[in-house]
C-alpha positions, 0 to 999 in steps of 0.5 A: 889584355889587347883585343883584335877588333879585326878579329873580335869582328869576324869571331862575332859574325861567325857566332852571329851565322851559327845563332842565326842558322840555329834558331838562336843556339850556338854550340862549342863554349856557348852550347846550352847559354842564353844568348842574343844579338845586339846590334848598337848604333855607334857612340861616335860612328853612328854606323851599326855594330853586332855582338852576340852576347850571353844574357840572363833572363829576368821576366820581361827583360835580359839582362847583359853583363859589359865584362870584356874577358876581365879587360880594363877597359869597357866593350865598344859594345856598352860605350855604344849603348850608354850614348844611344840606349835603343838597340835592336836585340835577335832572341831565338828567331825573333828581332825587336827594338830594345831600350838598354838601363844600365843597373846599379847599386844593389840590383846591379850587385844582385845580377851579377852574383847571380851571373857569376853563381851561373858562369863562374869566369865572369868571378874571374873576370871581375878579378882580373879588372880594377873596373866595375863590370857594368850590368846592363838591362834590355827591355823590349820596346812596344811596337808603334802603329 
């Protein structure tokens, strides 16, 4: 699987203008899923990247899935986490400082089953990559001051 990063880019803003023009709701393929914008500092760049992202919530958290359609390889969106953890999540109308933990063994696998029992293409996905699809936690960050 090959990805247009020019048109990954512009698909994601559009996404971005419908979250931001609706209160944190999108329609078409996404109507009725949680989602958030994230914004990621990058890995190598240091320049800042969106991605609108489906999410699951867990209590305080949200937890996110690094699945790229099933591609081999993970999103410029996990790489840029794992080397700068804090990011800035948009859910609903609301922005805040997060910090990303990406799970592992049995709650990464417990996340996971739940996503793919709640959208079952993420079990296609899995299907499709020889990768373990990384699963990522957000945990708000408390404000300072």
């Amino acid at each position: 699987m090959s990805f247009d990063r020019e048109g990954v880019r512009k698909w994601n803003e559009s996404i971005a203008a419908e979250f931001r023009a609706n209160h944190g709701k999108v329609g078409g393929h996404f109507e009725g899923v949680p989602m958030l914008l994230m914004t990621t500092k990058g890995a190598k760049s240091g320049r800042p990247h969106l991605s609108p992202l489906v999410y699951q919530p867990d209590g305080d958290r949200m937890i996110i899935f690094a699945s790229r359609a099933g591609d081999d390889h993970h999103p410029h969106w996990y790489l840029n986490l794992v080397a700068h953890p804090e990011v800035t999540l948009e859910v609903g109308d609301e922005t805040f400082e997060a910090l990303a933990t990406v799970l592992e063994g049995d709650e990464r696998t417990r996340f996971f089953e739940r996503q793919k029992a709640a959208m079952p293409q993420f079990a296609g996905y899995a299907a499709k990559t020889s990768r373990i699809i990384p699963v990522v936690a957000l945990e708000r960050v408390a404000a300072r001051g």
